[in-house]
Legacy VTK file of the C-alpha trace (Angstrom):
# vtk DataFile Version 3.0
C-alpha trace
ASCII
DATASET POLYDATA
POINTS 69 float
-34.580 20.813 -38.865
-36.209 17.330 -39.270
-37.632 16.061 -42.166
-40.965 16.949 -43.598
-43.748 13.801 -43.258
-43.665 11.245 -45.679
-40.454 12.517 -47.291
-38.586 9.498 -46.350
-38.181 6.274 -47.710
-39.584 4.235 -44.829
-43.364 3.040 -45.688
-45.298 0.756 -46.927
-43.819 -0.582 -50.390
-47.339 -0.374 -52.453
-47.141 3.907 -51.620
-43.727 4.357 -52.244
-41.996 1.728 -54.447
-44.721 0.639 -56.777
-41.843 -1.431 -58.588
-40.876 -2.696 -55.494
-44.714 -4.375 -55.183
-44.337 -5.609 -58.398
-40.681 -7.429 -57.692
-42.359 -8.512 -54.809
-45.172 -10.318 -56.168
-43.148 -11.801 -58.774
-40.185 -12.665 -56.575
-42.469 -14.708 -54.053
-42.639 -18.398 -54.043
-46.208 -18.790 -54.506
-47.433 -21.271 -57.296
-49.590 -19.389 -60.115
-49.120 -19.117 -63.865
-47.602 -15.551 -63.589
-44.032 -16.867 -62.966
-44.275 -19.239 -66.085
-46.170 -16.378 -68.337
-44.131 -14.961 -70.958
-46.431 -12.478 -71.295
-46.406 -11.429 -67.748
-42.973 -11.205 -67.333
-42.249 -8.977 -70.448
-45.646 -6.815 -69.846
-43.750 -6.634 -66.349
-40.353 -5.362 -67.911
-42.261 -3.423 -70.211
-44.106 -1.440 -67.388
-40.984 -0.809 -65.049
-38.497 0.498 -68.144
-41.508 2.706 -69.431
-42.072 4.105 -65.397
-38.875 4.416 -65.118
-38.876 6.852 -68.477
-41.477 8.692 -67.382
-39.801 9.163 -63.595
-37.078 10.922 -65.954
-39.009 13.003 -68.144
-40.998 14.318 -65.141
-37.564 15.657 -63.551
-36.054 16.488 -66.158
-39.040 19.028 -67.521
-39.322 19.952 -63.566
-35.575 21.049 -63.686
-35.922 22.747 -67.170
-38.866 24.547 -65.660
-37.148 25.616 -62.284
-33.486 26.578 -64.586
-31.413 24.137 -63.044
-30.554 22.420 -66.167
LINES 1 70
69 0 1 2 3 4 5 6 7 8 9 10 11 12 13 14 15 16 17 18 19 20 21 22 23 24 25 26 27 28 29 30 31 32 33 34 35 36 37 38 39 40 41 42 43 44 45 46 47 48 49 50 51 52 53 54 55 56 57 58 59 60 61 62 63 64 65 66 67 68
């Protein structure tokens, strides 16, 4: 059995890695005022660690739901 479509991690970054777009546009070496914003770069952090909490309270109330944990 093959894998279902679009349950694999090939794809265009912005659809599937929305940090990944974000690293991205940081990480490039294009001259704007986001690279030397403090602002922008903590907002930045700010948004990824908060994502990245609510990636784990969406599983973790998905597993509580389902039993598994």
């Amino acid at each position: 059995m093959g894998l279902p479509p679009y349950t694999h991690c090939w794809g265009p970054p912005p659809l599937h890695h929305p940090a990944t777009l974000v690293a991205g546009i940081f990480g490039m070496n294009l001259r704007s005022t986001l690279e030397m914003s403090v602002v922008g770069f903590w907002g930045t952090t700010a948004m990824i660690i908060l994502g990245a909490f609510w990636v784990f309270w969406v599983i973790l109330n998905y597993t509580r739901r389902k039993r598994i944990v």
